[in-house]
N, C-alpha and C positions, 0 to 999 in steps of 0.2 A: 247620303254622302257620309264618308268617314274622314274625319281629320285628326292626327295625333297636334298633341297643344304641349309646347314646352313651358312648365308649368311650376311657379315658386309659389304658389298660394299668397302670394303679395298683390297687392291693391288690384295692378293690370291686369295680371295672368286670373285673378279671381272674377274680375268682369268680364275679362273674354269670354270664359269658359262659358258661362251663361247667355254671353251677346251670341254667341256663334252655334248656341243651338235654338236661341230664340229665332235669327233672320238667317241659319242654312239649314234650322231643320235637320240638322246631322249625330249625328252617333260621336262624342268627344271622346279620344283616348289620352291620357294626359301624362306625361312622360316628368318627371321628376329626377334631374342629376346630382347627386352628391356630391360636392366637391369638396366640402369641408365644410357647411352651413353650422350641422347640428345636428341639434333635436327636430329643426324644425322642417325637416325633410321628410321624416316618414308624417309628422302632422298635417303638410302641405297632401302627402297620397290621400290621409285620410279625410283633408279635408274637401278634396279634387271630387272622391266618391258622393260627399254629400252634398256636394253644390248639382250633380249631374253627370258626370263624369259616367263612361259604361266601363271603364277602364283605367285605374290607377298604376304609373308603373313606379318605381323608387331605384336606382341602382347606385350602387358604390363604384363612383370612377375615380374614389379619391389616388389610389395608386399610379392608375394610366394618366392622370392629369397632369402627375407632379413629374411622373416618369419620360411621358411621354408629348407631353408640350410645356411644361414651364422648365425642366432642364432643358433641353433641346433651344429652346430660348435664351436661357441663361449664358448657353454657352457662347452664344453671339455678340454677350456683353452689350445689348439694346437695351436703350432708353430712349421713351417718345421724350423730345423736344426738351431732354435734359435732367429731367425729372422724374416722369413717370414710367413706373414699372411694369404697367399692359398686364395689369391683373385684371382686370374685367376683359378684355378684349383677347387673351391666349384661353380663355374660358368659352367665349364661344362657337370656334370651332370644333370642341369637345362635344357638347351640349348639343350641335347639327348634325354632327356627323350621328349622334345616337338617335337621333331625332329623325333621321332618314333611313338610318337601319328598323327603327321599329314601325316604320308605316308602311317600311318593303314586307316587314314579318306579317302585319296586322292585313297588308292588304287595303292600305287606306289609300285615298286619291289625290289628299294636300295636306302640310302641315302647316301649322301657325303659332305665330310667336308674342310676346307683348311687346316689343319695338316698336317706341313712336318715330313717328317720321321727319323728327327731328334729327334722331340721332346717328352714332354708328351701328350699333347692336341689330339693324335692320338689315343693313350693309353684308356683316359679318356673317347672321345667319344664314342668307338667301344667298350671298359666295360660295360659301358651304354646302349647301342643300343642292346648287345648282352643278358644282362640280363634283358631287358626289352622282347626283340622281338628274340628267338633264332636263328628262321630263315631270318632274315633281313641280303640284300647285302649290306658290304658295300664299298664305291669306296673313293678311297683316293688317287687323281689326283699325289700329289708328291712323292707318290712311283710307280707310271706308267710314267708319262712326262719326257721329255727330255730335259725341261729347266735347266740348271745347278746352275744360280743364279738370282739374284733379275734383274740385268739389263738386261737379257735377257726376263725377265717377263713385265718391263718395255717397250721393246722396244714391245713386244708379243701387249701392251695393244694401243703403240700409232700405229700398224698397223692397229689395229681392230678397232682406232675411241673408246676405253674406256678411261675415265677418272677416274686417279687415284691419291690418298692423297700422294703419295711422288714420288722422285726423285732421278735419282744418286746420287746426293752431299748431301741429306739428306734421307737415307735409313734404318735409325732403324725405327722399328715396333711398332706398341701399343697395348695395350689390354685394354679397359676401359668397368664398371662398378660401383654397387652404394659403392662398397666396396673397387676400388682402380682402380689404373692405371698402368698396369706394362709397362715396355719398353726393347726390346733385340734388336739385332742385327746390322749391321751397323759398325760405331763408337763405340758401346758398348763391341764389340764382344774383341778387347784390355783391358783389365782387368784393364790396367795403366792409361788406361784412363779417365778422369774423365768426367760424365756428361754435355753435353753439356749447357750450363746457361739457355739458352731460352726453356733447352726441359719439363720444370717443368708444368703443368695444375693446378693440386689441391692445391699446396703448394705453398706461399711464402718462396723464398729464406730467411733464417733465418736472414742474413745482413737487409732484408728490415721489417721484420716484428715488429711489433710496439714494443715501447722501456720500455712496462708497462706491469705488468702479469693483465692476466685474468683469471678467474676462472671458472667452469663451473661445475655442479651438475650432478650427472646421479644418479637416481632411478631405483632399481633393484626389482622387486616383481617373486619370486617364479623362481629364472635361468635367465631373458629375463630382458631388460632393458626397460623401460615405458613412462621416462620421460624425460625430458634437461631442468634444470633450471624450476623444478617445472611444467613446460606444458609438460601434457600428450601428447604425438604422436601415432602416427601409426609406423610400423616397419621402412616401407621405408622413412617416414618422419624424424624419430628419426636418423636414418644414417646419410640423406642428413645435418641434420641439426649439426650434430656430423663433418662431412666432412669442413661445412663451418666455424665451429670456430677451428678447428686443423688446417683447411689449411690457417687461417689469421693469425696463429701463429707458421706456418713452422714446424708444425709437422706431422710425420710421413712417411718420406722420409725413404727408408733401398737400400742399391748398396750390393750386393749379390754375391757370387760365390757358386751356388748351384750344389748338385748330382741328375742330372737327372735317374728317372726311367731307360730310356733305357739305361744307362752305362756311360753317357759322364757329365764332368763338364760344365755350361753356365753359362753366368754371365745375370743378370737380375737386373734390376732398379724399384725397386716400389713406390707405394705414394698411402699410406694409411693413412691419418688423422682423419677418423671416427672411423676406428677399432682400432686404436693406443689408444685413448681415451676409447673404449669399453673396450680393454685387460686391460689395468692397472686402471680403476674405477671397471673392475669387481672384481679384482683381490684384489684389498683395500676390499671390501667389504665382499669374500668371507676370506679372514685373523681373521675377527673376527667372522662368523656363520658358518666355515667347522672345524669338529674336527681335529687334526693336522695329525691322523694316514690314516683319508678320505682323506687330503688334498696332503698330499705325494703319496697314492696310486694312486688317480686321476691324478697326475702329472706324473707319471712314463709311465701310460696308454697312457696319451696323445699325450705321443709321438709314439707311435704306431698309436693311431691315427690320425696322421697329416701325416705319411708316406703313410695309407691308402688312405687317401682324398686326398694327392697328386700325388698317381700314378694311380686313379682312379678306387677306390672301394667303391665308396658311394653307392651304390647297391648290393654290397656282406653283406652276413651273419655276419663276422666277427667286419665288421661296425656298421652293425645294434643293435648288441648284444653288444658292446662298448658304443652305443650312449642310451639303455636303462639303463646302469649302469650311464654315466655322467648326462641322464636326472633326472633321481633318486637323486644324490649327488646336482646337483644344484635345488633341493625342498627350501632348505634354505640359496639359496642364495637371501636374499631380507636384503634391505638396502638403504642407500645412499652414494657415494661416490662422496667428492669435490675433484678436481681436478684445480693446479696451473697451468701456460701455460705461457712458455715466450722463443721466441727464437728457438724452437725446442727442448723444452724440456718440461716434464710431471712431474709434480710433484706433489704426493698425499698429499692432506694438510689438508685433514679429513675422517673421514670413521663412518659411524651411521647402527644401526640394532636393530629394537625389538625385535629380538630373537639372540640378539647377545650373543655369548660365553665366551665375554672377560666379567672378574670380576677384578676391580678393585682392594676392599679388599685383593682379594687375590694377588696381586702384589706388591700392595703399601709398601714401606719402613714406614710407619709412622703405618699399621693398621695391627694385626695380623691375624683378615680374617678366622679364620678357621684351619690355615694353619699352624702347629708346625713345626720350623724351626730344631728340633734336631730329626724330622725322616727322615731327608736327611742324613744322619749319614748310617743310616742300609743300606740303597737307594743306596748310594755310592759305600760302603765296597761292597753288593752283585754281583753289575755291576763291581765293578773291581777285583772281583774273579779270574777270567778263568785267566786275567791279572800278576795278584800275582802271580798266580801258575804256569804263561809261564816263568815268569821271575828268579824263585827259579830253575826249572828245565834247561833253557840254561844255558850252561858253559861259566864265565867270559869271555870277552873279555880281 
């Protein structure tokens, strides 16, 4: 049997590899996605070969990621449940869908992931996998194994000679990419507990970050953001380069207690400093090119859409027919929006557009603009109609 294994060389994904050629006897090919990790991508190939592995792959999909599912996202203006930004979760239909391309190339029979079966991530893949590839097996070691928790995965790995990124005494999990870092489990899984100090990567604790705001530009042409401070980038550039001035000024940190798809509450730790910058620059900018009736309906939507994309339906119908009405509505979102930065906080401190919809005249206290202040009068009286007449007909109080 051949299975390709989506593969971070972190704790899971290094005892699968081993569990699944111990009890299927199979040929492992181990597929490895770049999104923005590191270094520790092409070490996770090389470390995939010497666990067992017949087949290490590595690919850079930091561009199509940022190009092609986290703008496409952005532009819907989504947030799960207020907060969160679906950086782990716009990550793994990227990671399936290569993951079912390369077991079409290889010729293999099922793929497998390290999704427990607690979570979404199981969810997300096998959505993926299955509307990609209908007949594709697929094998997901934590709902077969008989390992009960992480220290026994632990001890699984120092019997086997693997090495692995944690410990008992430090056993919460990570997930990184170009678009965040999330952290569960562990010490996290206490709600009351707060964040361990040292576990931050992306973010300056906001105590250390410098004591003066800085400011930061994002250009927006046609939906997609272009620029940072007047230099054009590339997608994945514009991220990274978004990540490093939010993260020297402690922004975008969110501690979470979210509704998982499969029914249960988790608490989850994130660190997003690029998209935190993205959401509210986009968000300035689109305030004065979306008309206001587009820009509530979009909003309403949206959250339907961040429900989709995080229980994993970015390959359903329903997404897709969502994401061509938000592609549509952000036509005119182009702009520029400055952006203040001090401490962990975001503060819009300007917003520009050539096809902006704000008019002045027609606001201003000093200029009449067009605009007769005495047909607000009829404007009034009609809308509080229904009003009047609820109130003539309830009987006193």
């Amino acid at each position: 049997m051949k299975i390709v294994l989506a593969y971070s060389g972190g704790l899971d994904t290094s005892i699968i590899l081993k569990w699944l050629i111990e009890n299927y006897n199979a040929e492992v090919i181990c597929f490895t996605a770049d999104i923005g990790q590191g270094e520790e991508v092409e070490e996770a190939r090389l470390k995939a070969l010497r666990t067992g592995a017949s087949k290490a792959y590595a690919l850079d999909l930091r561009e199509e990621f940022v190009a092609d599912f986290v703008f496409p996202m952005f532009r819907s203006g989504a947030l799960y449940e207020g907060y969160y930004l679906l950086g782990t979760s716009i990550a793994r239909p990227l990671i399936a869908k290569h993951l079912v391309r390369i077991a079409q190339e290889e010729g293999a029979e099922a793929i497998a992931h390290g999704a427990t079966g607690k979570g979404n991530d199981q969810v997300r893949f096998e959505l993926t996998a299955y509307a990609l590839e209908p007949s594709i097996q697929v094998i997901a070691p934590w709902r077969e194994w008989s390992f009960v928790g992480r220290s026994e995965m632990i001890a699984y790995a120092a019997q086997h000679g693997i090495p692995i990124p944690v410990t008992i005494e430090k056993p919460y999990s990570m997930d990184a990419n170009l678009l965040h870092i999330s952290y569960e489990g562990g010490v996290l899984e206490d709600p009351w507990n707060e964040p361990p100090a040292g576990m931050f990567r992306l973010t300056l604790d906001p105590e250390k970050a410098p004591d003066q705001y800085e400011y930061v530009e994002v250009d927006f042409v046609e939906g997609d953001p272009v620029a940072v401070n007047g230099e054009r980038l590339s997608p994945a550039a514009l991220l990274t380069r978004l990540n490093e001035i939010g993260g020297r000024n402690a922004v975008g940190r969110v501690d979470l207690v979210e509704n998982r798809f499969v029914g249960m509450k988790s608490r989850g730790v994130y660190e997003t400093p690029g998209g935190t910058l993205l959401y509210h620059a986009r968000r300035a900018v689109e305030s004065l090119t979306l008309d206001r009736e587009v820009l509530h309906q979009r909003d309403q939507l949206a959250i339907k859409y961040a429900e989709l994309v995080y229980n994993g339906f970015w390959f359903a119908p329903e997404r897709e027919a969502l994401q061509a009405y938000f592609d549509h509505v952000a036509k005119t979102v182009t702009g520029t929006a400055r952006l203040k930065l001090y401490k962990g906080n975001v503060i819009v401190a300007g917003r520009k557009s050539p096809i902006s919809l704000y008019d002045k005249s027609l606001v201003s206290f000093d200029e009449k603009g067009g605009y007769n202040q005495a047909d607000a009068d009829g404007f009034i009286k009609l809308n509080s109609l229904r009003l009047r007449v609820r109130a003539k007909a309830q009987p006193k109080d």
